[in-house]
C-alpha positions as CSV (number, residue, x, y, z in Angstrom):
1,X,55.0,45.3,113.0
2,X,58.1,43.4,113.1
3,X,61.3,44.0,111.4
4,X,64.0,41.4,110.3
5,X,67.4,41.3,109.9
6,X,67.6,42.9,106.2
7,X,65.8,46.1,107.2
8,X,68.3,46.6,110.4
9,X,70.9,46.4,107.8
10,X,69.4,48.3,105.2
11,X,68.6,51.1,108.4
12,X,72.0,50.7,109.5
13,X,73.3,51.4,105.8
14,X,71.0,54.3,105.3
15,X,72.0,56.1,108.5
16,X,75.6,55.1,107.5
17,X,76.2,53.1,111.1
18,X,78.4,50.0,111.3
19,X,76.6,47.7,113.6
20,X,78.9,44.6,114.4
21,X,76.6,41.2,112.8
22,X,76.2,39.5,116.4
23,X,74.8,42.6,117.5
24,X,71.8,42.4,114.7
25,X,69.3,40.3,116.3
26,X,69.2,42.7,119.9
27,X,68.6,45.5,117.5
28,X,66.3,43.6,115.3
29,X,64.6,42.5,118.7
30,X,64.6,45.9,120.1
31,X,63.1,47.5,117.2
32,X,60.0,45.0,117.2
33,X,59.3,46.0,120.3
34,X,59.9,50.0,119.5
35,X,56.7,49.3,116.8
36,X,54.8,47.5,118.4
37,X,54.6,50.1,121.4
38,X,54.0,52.7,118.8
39,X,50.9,50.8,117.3
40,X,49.9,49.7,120.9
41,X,49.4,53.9,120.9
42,X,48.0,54.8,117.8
43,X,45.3,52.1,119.2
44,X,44.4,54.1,121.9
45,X,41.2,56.3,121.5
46,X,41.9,59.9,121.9
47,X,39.0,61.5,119.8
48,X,37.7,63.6,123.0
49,X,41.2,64.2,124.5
50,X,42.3,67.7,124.4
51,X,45.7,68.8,123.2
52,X,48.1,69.9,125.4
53,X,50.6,72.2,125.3
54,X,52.6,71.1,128.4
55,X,51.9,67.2,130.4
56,X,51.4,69.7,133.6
57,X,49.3,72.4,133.7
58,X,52.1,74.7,134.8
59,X,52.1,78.3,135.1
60,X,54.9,80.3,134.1
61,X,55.5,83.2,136.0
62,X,56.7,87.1,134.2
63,X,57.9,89.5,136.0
64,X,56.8,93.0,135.5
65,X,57.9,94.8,132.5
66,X,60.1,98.0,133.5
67,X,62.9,99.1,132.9
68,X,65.5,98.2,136.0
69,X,68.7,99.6,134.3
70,X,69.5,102.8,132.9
71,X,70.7,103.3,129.2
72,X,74.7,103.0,128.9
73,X,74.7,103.2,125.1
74,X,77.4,105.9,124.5
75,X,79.4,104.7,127.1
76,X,79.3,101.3,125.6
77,X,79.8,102.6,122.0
78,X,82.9,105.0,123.2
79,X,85.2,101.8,122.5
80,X,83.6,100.7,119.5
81,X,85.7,101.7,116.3
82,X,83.3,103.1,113.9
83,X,79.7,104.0,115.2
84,X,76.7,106.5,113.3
85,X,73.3,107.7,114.7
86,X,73.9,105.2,118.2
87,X,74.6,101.7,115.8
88,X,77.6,100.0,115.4
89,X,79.1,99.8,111.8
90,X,80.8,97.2,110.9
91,X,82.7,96.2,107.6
92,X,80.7,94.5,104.5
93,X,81.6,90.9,105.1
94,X,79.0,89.9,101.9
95,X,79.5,91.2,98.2
């Protein structure tokens, strides 16, 4: 696919970016190639290729599940202005 000067401009317009006129034919160049590398991949067959949810098979390693500190809630809420049944109230900021 290869795009020409109007449809740089009309990009440029539509994305509201002022690109200098001597600077239209790199971009217009550019682009071509962008395309063209894009339907050099859609070429490619990938009917019995798996998905992937991550280029390498990496594992990600949890740690264990415990509780490692202890519970500091009314010390915490001893500061806070207004609290009810261990939450924090806070004023209505939407009517």
């Amino acid at each position: 696919m290869t795009i020409d000067r109007t449809e740089v401009e009309n990009v440029a317009h539509l994305a509201r970016i002022a690109i200098d006129g001597d600077d239209i034919v790199g971009y217009t160049r550019d682009l071509t190639n962008i395309l063209s590398l894009v339907d050099q991949m859609q070429k490619t067959p990938t009917d019995d290729i798996e998905p992937m949810a991550h280029p390498l098979s990496a594992k990600q390693r949890l740690r264990i599940d415990r509780v490692t500190e202890v519970n500091q809630r009314e010390h915490f809420q001893k500061v806070a202005p207004i609290t009810e049944a261990g939450l924090y109230l806070v004023p209505k900021v939407i009517e």
